[in-house]
C-alpha positions in Angstrom: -53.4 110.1 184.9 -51.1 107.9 187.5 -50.8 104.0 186.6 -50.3 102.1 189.3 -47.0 100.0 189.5 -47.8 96.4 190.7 -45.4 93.9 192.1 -45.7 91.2 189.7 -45.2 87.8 192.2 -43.7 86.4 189.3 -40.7 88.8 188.3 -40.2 89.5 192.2 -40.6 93.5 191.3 -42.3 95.8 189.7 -42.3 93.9 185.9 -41.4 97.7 184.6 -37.8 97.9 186.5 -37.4 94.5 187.1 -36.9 94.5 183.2 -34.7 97.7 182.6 -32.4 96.5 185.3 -32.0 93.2 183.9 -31.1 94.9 180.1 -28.7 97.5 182.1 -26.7 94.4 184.2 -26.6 92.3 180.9 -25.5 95.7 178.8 -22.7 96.4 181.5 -21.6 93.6 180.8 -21.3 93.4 177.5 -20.1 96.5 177.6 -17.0 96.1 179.9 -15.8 93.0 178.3 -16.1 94.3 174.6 -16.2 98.2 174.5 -19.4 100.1 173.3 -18.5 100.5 170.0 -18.4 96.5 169.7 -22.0 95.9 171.1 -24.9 96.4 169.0 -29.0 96.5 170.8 -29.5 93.3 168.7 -26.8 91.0 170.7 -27.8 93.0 174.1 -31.6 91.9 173.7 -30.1 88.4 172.8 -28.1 88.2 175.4 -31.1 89.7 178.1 -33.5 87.0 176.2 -36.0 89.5 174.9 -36.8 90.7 171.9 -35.6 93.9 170.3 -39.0 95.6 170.7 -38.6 95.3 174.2 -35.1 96.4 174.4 -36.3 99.7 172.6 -39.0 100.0 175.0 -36.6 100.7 177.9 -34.3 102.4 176.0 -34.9 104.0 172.5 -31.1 103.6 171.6 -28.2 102.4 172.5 -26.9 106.0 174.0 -29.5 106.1 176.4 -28.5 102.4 177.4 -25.3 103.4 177.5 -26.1 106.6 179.6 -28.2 104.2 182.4 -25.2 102.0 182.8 -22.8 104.6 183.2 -25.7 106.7 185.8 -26.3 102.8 187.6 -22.0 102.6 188.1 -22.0 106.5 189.0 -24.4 105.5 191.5 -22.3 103.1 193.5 -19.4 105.6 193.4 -21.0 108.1 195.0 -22.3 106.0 197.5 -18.3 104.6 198.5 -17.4 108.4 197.8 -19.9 109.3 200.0 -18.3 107.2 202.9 -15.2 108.5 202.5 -15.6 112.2 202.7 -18.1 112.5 205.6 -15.8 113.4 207.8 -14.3 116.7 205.8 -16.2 120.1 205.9 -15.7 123.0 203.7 -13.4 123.6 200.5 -11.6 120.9 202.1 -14.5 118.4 201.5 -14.6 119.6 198.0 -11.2 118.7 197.1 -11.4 115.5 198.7 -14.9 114.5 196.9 -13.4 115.4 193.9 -10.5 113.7 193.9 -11.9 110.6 195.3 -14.5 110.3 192.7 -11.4 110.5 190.1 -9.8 107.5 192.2 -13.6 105.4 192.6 -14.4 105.9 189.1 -10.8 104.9 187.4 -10.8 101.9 189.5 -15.0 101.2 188.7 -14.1 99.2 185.5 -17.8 99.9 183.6 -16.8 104.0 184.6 -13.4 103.6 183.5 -14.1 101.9 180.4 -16.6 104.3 179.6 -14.5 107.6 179.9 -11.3 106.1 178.3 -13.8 104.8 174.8 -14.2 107.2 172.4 -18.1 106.7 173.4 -17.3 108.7 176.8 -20.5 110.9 177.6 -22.6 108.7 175.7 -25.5 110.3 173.8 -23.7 113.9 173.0 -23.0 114.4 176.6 -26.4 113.9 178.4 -24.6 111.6 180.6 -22.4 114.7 181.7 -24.4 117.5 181.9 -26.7 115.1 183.8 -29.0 116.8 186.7 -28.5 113.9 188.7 -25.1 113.9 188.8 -25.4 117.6 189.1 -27.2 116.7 192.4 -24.6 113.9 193.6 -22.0 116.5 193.2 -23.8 118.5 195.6 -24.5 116.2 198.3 -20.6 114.9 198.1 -19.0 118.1 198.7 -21.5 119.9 200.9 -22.1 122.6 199.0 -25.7 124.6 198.9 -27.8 123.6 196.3 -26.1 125.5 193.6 -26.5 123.9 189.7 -23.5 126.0 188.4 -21.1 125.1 190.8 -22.4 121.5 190.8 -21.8 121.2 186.8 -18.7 122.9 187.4 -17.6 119.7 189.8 -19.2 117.4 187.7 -17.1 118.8 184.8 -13.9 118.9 186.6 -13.7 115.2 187.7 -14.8 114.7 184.1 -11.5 116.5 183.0 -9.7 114.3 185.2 -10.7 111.3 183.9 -10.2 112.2 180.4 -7.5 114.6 180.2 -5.5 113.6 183.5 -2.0 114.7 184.8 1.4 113.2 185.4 -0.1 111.6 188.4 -1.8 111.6 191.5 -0.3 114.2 193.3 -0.2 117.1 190.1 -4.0 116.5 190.5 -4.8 116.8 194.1 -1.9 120.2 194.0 -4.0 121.3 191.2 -7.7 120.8 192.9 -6.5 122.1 195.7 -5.1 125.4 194.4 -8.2 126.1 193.0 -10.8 125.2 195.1 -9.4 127.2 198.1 
């Protein structure tokens, strides 16, 4: 059975995702300011002005909360990431997506909070072995729709972010060896 989703004239939206984006904004930034281990759901639905039945609606914990603010922030890397690389082809493209998306995401201050907490990957990793980002990985570098190799990109800007080198140029020497 489909429901149908109706724009509620009142919310401006569909009532549904109007809500959820409203408790993922207000999370983020509760979040960046205080560190995920310093929020609890209780001061999030507070702070959204709903109660904490609703907040569990959306989100049945705060790992999966956490995991839609880190995919809403992933989102709008990829998209500047996106811009950037269009004009490489090829393992060149690769290394460039990859290494870009390391840059985006350190300087994206939800992201980079997120990876340098002891929180990073949110509910046991869901957030990293995510098909969507699986998917973004893909469409970044070019590559043919290939799951493997997509997780393998995800997991190496991942390894970037968390374990990174002396600086900047150790990591593009290092992607580069390796992706050619």
């Amino acid at each position: 059975m489909v429901t149908e989703q109706r724009v509620d004239w009142l919310a401006g939206g569909v009532r549904r995702s109007v809500a959820a984006d409203r408790i993922v904004g207000v999370a983020s930034e509760l979040f960046q300011a205080r560190g995920f281990d310093h929020v609890g759901m209780d001061e999030v639905a507070s702070a959204v002005g709903c109660s904490r039945a609703t907040l569990y609606r959306h989100f049945p914990g705060k790992a999966a909360l956490f995991d839609a603010v880190m995919a809403k922030s992933a989102i709008a890397v990829a998209e500047r990431v996106a811009v950037a690389v269009r004009r490489y082809e090829g393992s060149r493209r690769i290394a460039e997506a990859i290494l870009a998306s390391v840059a985006a995401v350190r300087s994206d201050p939800v992201l980079a909070n997120g990876f340098a907490g002891t929180r990073a990957g949110g509910s046991g990793g869901a957030f990293t072995s995510s098909p969507e980002l699986g998917r973004v990985a893909t469409l970044l570098t070019g590559i043919a729709p290939d799951d493997e190799a997509a997780q393998w990109i995800v997991r190496m800007v991942l390894s970037l972010l968390t374990w990174p080198l002396a600086d900047v140029a150790s990591e593009r020497r290092m992607v580069e060896r390796f992706i050619r």
